[in-house]
C-alpha atoms as a printed R data frame, in Angstrom:
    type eleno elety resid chain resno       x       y       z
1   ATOM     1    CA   UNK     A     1 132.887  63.661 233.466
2   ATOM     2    CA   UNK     A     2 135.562  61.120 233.768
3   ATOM     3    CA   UNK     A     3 134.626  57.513 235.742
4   ATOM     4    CA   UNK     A     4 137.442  55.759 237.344
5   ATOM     5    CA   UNK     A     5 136.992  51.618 236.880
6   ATOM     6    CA   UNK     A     6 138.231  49.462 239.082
7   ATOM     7    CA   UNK     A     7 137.982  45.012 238.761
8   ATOM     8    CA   UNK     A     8 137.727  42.746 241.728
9   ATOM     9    CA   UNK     A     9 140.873  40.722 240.605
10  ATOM    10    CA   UNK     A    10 143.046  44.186 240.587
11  ATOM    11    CA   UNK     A    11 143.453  46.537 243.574
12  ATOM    12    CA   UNK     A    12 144.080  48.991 241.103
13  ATOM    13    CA   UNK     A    13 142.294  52.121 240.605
14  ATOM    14    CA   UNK     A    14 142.752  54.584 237.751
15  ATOM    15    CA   UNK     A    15 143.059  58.286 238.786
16  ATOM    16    CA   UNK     A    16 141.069  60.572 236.916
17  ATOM    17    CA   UNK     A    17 141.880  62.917 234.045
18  ATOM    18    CA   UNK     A    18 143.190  66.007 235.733
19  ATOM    19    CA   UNK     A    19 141.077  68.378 232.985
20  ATOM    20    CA   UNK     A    20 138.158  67.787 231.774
21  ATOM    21    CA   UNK     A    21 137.052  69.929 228.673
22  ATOM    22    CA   UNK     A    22 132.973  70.199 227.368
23  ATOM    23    CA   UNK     A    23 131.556  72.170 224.738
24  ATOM    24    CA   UNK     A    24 127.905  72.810 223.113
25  ATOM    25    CA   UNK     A    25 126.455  74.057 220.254
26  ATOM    26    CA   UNK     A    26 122.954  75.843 219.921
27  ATOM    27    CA   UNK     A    27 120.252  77.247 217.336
28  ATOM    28    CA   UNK     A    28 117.860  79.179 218.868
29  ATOM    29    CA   UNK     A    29 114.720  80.877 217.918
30  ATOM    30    CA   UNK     A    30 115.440  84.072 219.869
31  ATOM    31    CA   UNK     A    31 117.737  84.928 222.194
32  ATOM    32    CA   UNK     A    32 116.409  86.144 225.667
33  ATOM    33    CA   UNK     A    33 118.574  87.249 227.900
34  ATOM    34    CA   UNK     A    34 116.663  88.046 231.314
35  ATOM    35    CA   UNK     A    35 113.348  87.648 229.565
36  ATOM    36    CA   UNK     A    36 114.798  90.085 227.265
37  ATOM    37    CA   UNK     A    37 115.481  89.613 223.565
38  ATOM    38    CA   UNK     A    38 118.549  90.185 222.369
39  ATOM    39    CA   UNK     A    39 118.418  88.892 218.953
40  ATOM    40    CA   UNK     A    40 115.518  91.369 217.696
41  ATOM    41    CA   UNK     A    41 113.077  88.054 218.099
42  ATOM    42    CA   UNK     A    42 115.520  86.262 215.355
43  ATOM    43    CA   UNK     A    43 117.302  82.891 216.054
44  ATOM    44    CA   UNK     A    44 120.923  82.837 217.003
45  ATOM    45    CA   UNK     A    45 123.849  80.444 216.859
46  ATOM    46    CA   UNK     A    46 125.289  80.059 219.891
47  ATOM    47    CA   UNK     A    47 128.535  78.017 221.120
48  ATOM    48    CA   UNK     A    48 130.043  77.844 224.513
49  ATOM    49    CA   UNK     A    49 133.737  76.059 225.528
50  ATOM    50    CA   UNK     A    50 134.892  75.343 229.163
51  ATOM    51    CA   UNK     A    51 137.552  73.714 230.882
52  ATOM    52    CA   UNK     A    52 137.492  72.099 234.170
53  ATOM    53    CA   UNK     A    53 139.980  70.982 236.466
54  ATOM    54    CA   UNK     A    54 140.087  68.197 239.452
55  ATOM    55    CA   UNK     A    55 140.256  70.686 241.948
56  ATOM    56    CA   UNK     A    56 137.150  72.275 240.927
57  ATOM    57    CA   UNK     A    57 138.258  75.691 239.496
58  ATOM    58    CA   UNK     A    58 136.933  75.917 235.802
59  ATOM    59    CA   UNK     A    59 137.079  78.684 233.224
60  ATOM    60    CA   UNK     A    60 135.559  79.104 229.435
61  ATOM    61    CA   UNK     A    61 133.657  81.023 227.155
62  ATOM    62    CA   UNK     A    62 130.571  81.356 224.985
63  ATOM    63    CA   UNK     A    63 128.934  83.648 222.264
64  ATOM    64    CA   UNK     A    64 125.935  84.685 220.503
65  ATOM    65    CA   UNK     A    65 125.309  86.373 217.939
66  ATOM    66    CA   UNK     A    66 122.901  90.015 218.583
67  ATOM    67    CA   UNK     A    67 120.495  92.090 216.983
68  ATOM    68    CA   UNK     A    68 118.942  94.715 217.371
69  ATOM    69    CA   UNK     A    69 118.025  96.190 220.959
70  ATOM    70    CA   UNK     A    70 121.223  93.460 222.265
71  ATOM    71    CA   UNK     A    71 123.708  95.203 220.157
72  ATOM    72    CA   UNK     A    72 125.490  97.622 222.642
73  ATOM    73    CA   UNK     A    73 126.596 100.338 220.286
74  ATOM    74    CA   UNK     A    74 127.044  98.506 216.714
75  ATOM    75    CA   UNK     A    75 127.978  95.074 217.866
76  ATOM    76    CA   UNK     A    76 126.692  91.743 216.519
77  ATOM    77    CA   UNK     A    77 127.978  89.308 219.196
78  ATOM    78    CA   UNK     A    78 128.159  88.992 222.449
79  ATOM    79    CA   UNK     A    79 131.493  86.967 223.908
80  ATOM    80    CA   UNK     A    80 131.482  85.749 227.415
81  ATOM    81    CA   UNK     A    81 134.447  84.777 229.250
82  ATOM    82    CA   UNK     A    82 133.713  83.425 232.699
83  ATOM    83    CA   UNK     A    83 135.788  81.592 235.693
84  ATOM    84    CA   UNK     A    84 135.159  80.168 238.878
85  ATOM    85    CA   UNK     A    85 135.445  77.973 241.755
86  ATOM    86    CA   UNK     A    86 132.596  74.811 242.498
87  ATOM    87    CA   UNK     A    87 133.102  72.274 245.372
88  ATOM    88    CA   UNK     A    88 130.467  70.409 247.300
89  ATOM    89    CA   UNK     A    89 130.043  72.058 250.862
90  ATOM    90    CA   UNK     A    90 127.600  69.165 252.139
91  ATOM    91    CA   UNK     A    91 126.338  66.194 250.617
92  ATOM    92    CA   UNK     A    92 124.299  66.838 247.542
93  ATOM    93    CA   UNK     A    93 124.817  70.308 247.838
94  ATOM    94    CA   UNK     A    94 127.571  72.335 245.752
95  ATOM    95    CA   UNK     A    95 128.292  75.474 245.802
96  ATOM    96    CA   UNK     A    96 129.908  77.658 242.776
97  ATOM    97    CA   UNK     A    97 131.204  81.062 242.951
98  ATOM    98    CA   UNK     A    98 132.901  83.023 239.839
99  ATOM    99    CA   UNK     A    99 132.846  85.832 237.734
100 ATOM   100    CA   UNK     A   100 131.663  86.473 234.326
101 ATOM   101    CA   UNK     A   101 132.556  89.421 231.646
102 ATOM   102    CA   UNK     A   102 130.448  90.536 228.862
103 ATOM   103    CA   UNK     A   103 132.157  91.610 225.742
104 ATOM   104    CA   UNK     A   104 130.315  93.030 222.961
105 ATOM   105    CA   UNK     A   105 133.407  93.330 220.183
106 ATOM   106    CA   UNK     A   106 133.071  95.624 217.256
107 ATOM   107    CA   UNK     A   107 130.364  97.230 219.305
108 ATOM   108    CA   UNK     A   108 130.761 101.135 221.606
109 ATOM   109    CA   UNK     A   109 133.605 101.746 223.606
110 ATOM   110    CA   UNK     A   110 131.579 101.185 227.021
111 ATOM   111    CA   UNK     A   111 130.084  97.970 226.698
112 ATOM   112    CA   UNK     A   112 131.945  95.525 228.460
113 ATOM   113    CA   UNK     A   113 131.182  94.861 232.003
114 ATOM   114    CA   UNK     A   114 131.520  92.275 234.780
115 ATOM   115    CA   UNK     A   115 129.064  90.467 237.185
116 ATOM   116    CA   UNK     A   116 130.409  87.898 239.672
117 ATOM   117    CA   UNK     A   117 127.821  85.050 241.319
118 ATOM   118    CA   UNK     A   118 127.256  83.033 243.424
119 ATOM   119    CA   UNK     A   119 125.070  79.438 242.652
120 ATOM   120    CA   UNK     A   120 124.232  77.115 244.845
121 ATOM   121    CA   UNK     A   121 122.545  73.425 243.786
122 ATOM   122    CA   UNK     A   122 121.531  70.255 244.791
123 ATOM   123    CA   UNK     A   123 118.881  67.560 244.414
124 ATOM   124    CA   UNK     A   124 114.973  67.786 246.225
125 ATOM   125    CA   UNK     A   125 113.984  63.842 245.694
126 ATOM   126    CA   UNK     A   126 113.425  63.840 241.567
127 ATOM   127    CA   UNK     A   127 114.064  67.490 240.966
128 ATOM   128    CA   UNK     A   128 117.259  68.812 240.553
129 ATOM   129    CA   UNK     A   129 117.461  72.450 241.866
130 ATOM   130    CA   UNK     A   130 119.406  75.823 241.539
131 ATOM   131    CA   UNK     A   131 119.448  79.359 243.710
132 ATOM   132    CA   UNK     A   132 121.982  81.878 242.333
133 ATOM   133    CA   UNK     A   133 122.403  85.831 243.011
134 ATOM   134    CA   UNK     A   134 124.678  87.734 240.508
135 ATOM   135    CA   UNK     A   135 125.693  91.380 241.497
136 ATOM   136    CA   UNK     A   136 127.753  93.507 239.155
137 ATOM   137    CA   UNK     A   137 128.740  96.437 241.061
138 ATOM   138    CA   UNK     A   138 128.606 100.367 239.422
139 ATOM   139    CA   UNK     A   139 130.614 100.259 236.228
140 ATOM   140    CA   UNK     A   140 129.747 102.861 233.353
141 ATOM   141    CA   UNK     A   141 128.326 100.266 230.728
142 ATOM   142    CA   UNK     A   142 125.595  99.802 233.133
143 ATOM   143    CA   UNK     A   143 125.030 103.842 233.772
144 ATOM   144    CA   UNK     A   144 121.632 105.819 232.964
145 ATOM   145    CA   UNK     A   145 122.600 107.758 229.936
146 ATOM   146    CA   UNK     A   146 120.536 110.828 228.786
147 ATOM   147    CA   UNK     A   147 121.567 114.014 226.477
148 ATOM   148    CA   UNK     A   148 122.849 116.317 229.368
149 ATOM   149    CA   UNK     A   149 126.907 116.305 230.587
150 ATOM   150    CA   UNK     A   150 126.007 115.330 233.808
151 ATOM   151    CA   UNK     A   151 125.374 112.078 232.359
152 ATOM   152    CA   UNK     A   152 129.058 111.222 230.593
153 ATOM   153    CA   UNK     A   153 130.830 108.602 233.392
154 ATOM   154    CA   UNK     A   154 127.940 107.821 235.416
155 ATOM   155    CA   UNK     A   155 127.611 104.279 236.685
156 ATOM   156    CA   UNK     A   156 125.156 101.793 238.163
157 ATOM   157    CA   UNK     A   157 125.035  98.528 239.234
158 ATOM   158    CA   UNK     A   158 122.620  95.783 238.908
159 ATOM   159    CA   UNK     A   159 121.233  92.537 241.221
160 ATOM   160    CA   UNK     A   160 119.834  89.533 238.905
161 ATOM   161    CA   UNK     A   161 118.482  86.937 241.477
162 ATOM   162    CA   UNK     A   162 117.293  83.396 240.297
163 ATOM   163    CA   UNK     A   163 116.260  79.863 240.698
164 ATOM   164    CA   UNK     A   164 116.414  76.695 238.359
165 ATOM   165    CA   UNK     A   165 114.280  73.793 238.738
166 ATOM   166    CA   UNK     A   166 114.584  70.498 236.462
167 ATOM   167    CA   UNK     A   167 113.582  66.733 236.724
168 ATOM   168    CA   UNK     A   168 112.941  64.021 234.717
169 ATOM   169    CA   UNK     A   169 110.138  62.552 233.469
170 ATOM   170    CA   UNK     A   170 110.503  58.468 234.617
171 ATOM   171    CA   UNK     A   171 111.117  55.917 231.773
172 ATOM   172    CA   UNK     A   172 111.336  58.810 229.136
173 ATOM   173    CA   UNK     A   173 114.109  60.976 227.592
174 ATOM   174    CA   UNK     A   174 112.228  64.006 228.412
175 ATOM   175    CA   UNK     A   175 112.986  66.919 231.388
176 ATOM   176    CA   UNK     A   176 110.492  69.187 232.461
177 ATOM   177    CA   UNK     A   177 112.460  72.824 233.892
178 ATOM   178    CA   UNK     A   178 111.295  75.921 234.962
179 ATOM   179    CA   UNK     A   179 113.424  79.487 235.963
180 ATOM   180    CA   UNK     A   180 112.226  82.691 237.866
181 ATOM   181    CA   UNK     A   181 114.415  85.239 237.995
182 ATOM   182    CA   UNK     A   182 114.055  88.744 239.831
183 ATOM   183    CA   UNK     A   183 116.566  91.884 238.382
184 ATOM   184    CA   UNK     A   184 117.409  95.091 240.091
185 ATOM   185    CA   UNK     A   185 118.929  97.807 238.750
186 ATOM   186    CA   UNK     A   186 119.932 101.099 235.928
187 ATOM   187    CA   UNK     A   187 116.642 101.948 234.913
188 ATOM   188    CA   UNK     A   188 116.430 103.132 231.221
189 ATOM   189    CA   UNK     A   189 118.462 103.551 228.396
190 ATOM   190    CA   UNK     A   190 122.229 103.105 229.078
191 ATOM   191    CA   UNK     A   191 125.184 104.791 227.406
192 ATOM   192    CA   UNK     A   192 124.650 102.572 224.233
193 ATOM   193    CA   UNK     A   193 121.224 102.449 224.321
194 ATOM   194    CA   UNK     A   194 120.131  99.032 226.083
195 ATOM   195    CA   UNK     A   195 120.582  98.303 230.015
196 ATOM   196    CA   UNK     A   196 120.783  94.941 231.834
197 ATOM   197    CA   UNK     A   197 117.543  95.773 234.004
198 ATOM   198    CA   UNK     A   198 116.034  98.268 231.242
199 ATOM   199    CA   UNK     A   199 112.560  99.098 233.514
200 ATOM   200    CA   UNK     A   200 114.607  99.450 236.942
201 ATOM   201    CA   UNK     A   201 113.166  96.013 238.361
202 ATOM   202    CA   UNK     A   202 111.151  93.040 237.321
203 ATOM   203    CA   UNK     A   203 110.515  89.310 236.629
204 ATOM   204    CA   UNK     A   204 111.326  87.265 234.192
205 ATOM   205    CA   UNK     A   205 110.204  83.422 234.302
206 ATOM   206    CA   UNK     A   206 110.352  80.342 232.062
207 ATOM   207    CA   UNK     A   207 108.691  76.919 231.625
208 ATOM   208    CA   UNK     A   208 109.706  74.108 229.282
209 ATOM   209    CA   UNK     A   209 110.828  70.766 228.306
210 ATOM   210    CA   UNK     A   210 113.806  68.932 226.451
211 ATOM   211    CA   UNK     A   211 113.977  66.129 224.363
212 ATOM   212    CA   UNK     A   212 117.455  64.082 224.396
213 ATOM   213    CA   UNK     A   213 117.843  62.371 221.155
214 ATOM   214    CA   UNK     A   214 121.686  60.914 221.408
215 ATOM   215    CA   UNK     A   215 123.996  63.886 222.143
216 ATOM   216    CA   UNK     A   216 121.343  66.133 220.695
217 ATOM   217    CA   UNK     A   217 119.295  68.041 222.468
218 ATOM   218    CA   UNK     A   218 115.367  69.628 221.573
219 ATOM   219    CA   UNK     A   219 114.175  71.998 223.293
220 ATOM   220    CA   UNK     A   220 110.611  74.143 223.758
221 ATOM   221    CA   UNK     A   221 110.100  76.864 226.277
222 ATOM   222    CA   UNK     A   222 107.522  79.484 227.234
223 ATOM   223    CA   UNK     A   223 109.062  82.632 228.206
224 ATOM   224    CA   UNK     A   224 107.483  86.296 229.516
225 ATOM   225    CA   UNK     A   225 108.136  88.761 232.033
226 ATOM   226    CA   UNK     A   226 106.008  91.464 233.921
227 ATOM   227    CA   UNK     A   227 107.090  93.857 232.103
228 ATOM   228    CA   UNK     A   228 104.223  96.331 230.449
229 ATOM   229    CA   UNK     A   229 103.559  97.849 227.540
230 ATOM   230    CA   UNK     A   230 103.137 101.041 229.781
231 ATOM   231    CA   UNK     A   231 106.742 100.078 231.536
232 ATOM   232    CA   UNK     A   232 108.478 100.329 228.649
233 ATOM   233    CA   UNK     A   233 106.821 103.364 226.552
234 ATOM   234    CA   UNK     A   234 109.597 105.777 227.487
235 ATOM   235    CA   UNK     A   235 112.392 103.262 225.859
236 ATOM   236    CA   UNK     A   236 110.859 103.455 222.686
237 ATOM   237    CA   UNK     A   237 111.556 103.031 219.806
238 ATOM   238    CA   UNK     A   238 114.820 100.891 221.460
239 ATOM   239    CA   UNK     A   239 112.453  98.507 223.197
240 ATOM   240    CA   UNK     A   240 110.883  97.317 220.280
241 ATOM   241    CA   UNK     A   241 111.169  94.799 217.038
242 ATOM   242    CA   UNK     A   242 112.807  96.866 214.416
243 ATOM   243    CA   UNK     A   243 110.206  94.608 212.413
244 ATOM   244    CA   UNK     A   244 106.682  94.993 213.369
245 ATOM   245    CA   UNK     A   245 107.198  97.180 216.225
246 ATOM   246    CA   UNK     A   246 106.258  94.612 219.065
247 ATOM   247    CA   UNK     A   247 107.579  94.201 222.829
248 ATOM   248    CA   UNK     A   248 111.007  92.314 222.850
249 ATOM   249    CA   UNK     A   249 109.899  91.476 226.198
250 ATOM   250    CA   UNK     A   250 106.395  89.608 225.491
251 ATOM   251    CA   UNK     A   251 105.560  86.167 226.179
252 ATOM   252    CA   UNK     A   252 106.962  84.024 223.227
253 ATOM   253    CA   UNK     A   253 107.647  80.224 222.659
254 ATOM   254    CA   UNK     A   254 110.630  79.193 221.994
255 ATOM   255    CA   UNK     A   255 112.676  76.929 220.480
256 ATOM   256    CA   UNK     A   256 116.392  75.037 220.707
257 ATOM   257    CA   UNK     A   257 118.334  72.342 218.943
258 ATOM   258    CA   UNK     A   258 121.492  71.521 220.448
259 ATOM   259    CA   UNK     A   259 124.029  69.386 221.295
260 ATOM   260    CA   UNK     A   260 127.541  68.949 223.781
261 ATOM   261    CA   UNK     A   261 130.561  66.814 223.316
């Protein structure tokens, strides 16, 4: 964020930078996507770049690293590009619409895919708060895949809906935050084996609290969705650590260190 300063004795202001460029660094203990792991409940290093400009349109990128049921056909890394548009439409509020691609390189032909959203935020006395809805509309990455030709080329689409809620806790360097998100969508196994809503429709929802020491960042958070053993029999073995077996989509704890420049 760039402050313009301005002294009593001057009638001088100074305009701001016209770009304004942030970054981050992350190691995870597991990365959920959705509620979802997508690191086979391993940690992840994760980076993300973006550059903003006065007039509010932004774009930049970020990446993980997959195992796994997240590896969509052999890859081990997920690259996001993303771009937008955020402006405040009333005071306090801001609203953000923009588009994000998921790339999977190395990984299966028909991975890739692209979800636009739209976010809207503002402020609710202490609490800082968040309502988004992301639709990616029927593309084949996100298609029901099973061993018949009738199959080959089909598409789906998929809603994600969600809401953010953060504050901080007074005189300390600790925020409380909490998600619940709602997805809608290709039920079962897609044409690489994983799907962005893998049980059709369900909930994911997370509660935690970060720690700012300096510019870094720690972070603990209890994550789970509804999603039942009995839900996800028929994507088995897929659905499942490739280590003891377990749900990738059980309630697990987890963990963060990271830090932005």
């Amino acid at each position: 964020m760039c402050l313009a300063f301005s002294s009593p004795a001057l009638a001088q202001e100074e305009a701001p930078d016209e770009f304004t460029v942030a970054g981050s660094a992350a190691l995870v203990s597991d990365y959920r996507f959705r509620g979802v792991s997508q690191s086979d409940k391993e940690m992840a290093v994760q980076a993300g770049l973006s550059v903003t400009h006065a007039s509010g349109f932004y774009a930049g990128t970020w990446a993980s690293n997959l195992a796994g049921w997240g590896t969509f056909g052999g890859s081990n890394m997920e690259l996001d590009l993303y771009g937008g548009y955020s402006t405040e439409v009333a005071s306090g509020v801001t609203l953000d619409v923009g588009l994000t691609w998921y790339m999977y390189p190395g990984g299966a032909d028909t991975t890739d895919f692209a979800e636009p959203y739209v976010k809207a935020s503002g402020t609710l006395g202490p609490v800082k708060a968040l309502v988004g809805v992301a639709y990616a509309p029927k593309q084949e990455a996100l298609g029901n895949f099973s061993n018949t030709p009738e199959s080959a080329g089909q598409k789906q689409d998929n809603l994600y809906l969600w809401t953010d809620l953060s504050g901080g806790v007074p005189s300390t360097p600790i925020t409380l935050k909490a998600h619940l998100g709602y997805s809608n969508g290709n039920p079962g196994l897609g044409p690489n084996g994983t799907s962005v809503a893998p049980t059709g429709e369900y909930l994911d929802w997370m509660l935690g609290a970060d720690l700012a020491l300096g510019p870094v960042t720690l972070g603990v958070a209890y994550v789970d969705t509804d999603i039942s053993k009995s839900d996800a029999a028929y994507l088995q073995p897929n659905f499942s650590s490739t280590k003891d077996g377990s749900s990738i989509a059980g309630s697990t704890v987890l963990f963060s260190l990271s830090a932005g420049f």
